[in-house]
C-alpha positions in Angstrom: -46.1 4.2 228.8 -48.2 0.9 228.5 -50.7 -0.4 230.8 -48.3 -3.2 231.8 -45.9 -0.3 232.7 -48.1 1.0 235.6 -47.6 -2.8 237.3 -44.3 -1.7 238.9 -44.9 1.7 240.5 -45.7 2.8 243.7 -48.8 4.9 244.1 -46.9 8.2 244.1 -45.5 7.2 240.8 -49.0 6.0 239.2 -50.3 9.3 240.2 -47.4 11.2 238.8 -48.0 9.1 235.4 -51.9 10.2 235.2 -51.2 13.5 235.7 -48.7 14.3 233.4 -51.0 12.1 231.1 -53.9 14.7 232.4 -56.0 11.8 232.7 -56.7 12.8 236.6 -56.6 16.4 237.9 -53.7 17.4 240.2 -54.6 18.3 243.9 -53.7 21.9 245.3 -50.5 20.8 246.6 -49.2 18.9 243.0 -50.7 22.1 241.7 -48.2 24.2 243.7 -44.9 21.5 243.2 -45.8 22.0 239.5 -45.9 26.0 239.7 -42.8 26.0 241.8 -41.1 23.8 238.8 -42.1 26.2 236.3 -41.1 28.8 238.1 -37.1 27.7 238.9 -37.2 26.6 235.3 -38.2 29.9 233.4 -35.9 31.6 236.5 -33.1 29.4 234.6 -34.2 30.2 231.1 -34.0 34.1 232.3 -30.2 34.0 233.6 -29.4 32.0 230.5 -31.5 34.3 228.0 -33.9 32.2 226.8 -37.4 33.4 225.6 -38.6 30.4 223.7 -38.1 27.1 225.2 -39.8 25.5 222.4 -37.7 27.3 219.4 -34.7 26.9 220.9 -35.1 23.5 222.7 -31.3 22.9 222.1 -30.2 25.5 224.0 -32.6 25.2 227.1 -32.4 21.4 227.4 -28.3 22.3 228.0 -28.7 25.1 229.8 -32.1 24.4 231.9 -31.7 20.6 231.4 -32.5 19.7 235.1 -34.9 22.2 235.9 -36.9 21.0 232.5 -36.8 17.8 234.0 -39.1 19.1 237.2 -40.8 20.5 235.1 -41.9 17.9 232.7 -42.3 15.9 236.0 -44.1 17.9 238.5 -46.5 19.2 235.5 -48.6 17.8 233.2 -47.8 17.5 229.7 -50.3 19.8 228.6 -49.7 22.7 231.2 -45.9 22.2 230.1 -46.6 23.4 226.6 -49.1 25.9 227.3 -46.9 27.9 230.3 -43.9 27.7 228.2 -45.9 29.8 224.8 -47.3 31.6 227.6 -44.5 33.4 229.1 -43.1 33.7 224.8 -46.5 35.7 224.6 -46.1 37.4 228.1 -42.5 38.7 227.3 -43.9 39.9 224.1 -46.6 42.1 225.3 -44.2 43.6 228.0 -42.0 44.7 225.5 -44.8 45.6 223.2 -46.4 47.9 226.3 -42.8 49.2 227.2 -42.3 50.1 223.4 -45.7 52.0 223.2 -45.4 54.0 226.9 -41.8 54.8 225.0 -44.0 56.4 222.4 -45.9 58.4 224.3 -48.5 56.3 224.8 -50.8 57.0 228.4 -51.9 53.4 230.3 -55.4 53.6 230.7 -57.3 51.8 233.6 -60.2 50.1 233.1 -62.8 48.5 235.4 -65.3 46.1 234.2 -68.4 45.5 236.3 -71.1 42.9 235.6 -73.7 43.4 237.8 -77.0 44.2 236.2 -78.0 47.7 236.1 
């Protein structure tokens, strides 16, 4: 959107526009609409078996097509891409831990401390 576009829109709506843009930082609360967004949109890609929203963009936009739209909306264009190859990656190293405990494979805990000694 140009300048000339911001001439318009309320204040809500400029705001909206600069986050998305990621030109300003979202408060706490747009933080949280945006989180709650994501959240009832990969809640949709899960009960329509979707992993990757951007491979199969088709198929999410139909199924997910509203729910993308708060998305896109509430979040900013970057966090948008990033959260949606995070939960590809996520899914992937569930499975990939699942597959290995399969295998016989014993979870180890581990604490890191940085405090000098």
């Amino acid at each position: 959107m140009g300048f000339f576009g911001l001439f318009g829109q309320s204040e809500e709506e400029k705001r909206a526009v600069e986050i998305r843009a990621g030109t300003v930082a979202p408060s706490r609360a747009e933080r949280k609409r945006c989180w709650e967004a994501r959240d009832a949109y990969f809640a949709c890609l899960d009960a329509n078996n979707i992993v990757d929203a951007l491979k199969e963009d088709k198929k999410a936009t139909k199924a997910c097509g509203a729910q993308s739209t708060q998305f896109e909306k509430d979040c900013a264009q970057q966090w948008v891409t990033y959260f949606k190859k995070w939960r590809v990656q996520e899914i992937q190293k569930k499975a990939r831990l699942k597959e290995l405990e399969a295998q016989g494979a014993v979870k180890m805990e581990v604490n890191s401390t940085f405090t000098e000694r």
